[in-house]
C-alpha positions as CSV (number, residue, x, y, z in Angstrom):
1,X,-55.8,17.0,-24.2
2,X,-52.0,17.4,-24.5
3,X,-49.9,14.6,-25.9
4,X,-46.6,14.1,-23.7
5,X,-43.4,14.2,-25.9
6,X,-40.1,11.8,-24.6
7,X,-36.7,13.3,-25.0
8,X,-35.8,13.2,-28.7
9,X,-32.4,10.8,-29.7
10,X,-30.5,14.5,-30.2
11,X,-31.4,15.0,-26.8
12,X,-30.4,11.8,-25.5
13,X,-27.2,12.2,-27.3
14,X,-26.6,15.4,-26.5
15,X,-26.7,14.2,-22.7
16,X,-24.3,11.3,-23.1
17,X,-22.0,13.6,-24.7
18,X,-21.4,15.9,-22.0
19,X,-20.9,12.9,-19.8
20,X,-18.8,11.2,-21.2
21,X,-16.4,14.6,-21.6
22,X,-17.0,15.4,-17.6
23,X,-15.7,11.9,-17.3
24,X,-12.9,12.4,-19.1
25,X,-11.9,15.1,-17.3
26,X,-12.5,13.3,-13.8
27,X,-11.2,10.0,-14.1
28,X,-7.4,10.9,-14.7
29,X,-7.3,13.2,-11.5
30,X,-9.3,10.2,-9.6
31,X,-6.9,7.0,-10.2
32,X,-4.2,9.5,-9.8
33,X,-5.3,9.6,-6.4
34,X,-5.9,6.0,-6.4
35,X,-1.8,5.4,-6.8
36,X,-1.1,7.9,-4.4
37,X,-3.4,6.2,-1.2
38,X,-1.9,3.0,-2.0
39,X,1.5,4.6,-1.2
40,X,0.4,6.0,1.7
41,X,-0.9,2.4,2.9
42,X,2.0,0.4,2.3
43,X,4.1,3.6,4.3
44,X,1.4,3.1,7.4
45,X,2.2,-0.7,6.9
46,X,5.7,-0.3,7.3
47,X,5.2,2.1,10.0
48,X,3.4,-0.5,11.9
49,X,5.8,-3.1,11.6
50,X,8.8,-0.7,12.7
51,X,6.9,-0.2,15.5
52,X,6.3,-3.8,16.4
53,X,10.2,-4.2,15.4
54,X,11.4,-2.3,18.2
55,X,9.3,-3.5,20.6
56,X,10.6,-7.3,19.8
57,X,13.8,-5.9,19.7
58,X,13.4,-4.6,23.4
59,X,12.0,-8.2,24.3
60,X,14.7,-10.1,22.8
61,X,18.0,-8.0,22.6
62,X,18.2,-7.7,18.6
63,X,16.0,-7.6,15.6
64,X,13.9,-10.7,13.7
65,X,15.4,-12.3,11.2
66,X,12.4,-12.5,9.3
67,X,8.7,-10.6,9.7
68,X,7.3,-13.5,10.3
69,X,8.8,-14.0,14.3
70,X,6.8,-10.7,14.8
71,X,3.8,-13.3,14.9
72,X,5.1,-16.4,16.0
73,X,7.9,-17.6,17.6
74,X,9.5,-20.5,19.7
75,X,12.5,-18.4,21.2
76,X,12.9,-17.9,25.0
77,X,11.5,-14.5,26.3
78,X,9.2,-13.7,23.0
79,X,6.7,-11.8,24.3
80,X,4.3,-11.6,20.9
81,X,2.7,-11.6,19.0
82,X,3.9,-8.4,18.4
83,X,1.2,-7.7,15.2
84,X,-2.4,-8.0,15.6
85,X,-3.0,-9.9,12.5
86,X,-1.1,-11.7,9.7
87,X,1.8,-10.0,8.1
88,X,-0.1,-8.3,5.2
89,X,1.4,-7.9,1.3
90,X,1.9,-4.6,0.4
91,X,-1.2,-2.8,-1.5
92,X,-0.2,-4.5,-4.8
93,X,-0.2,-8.0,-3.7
94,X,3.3,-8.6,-2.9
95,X,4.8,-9.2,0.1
96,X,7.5,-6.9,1.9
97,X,11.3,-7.1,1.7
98,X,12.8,-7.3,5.1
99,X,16.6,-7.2,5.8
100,X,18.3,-7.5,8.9
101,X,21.2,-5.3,8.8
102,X,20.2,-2.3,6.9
103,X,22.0,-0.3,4.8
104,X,24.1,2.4,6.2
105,X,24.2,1.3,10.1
106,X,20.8,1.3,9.9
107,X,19.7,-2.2,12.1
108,X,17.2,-3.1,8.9
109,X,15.5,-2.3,6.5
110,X,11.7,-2.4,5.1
111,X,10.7,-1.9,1.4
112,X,8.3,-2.6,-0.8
113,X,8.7,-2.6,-4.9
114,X,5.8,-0.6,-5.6
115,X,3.5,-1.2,-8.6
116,X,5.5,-3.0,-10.5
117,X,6.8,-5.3,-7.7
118,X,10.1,-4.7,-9.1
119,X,13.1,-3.1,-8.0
120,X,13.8,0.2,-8.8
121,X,11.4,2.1,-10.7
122,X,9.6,5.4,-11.0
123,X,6.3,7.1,-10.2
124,X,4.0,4.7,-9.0
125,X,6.8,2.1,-9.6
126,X,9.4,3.3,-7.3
127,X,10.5,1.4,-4.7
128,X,9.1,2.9,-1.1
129,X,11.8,2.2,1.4
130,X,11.7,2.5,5.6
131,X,15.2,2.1,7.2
């Protein structure tokens, strides 16, 4: 009758080796990805609320002053709540900056601060800006 062998600790070495370099080689191109879908989520949130913008401003005549009327709001002929749910933050926690005017004749503006939740910025830090 045989005796049955385990893997030897080479082996097992061997094995965690190799790993750990296939995950060195994955991981970088996976939480780039990461950065880039929460871009893309805070541009479909600000999609969302420009669309919920115009449709107040055809209701009332003229934009919010804040985001916040988009959900709630005591003034004649509101016809909201314009958003489904609460006004989100953006994908890193903070909330978005809404101005009413714009810049250059736009009627406003939405933005968020990125990563950093600071202005300016670059890469994952830049500043992602609708209007």
């Amino acid at each position: 009758m045989k005796k049955h062998q385990g893997f030897t600790m080479i082996e097992l070495l061997i094995v965690i080796v190799i790993l750990g370099l296939l995950a060195s080689l994955v991981a970088p191109k996976f939480f780039s990805q990461l950065g880039t879908a929460e871009r893309g989520i805070a541009s479909a949130q600000m999609n969302a609320f420009e669309t919920a913008l115009d449709t107040y401003r055809l209701d009332m005549g003229s934009y919010p002053s804040s985001l916040e009327e988009l959900r709630k709001s005591d003034k004649p002929r509101w016809d909201g709540p314009y958003l489904p749910k609460a006004i989100p933050l953006d994908p890193w926690g903070n909330p978005y900056v809404y101005s009413v005017p714009g810049e250059d004749g736009n009627p406003y503006k939405i933005m968020s601060y990125g990563a950093d939740g600071q202005p300016g910025g670059a890469d994952g830090n830049a500043d992602i800006v609708h209007k």
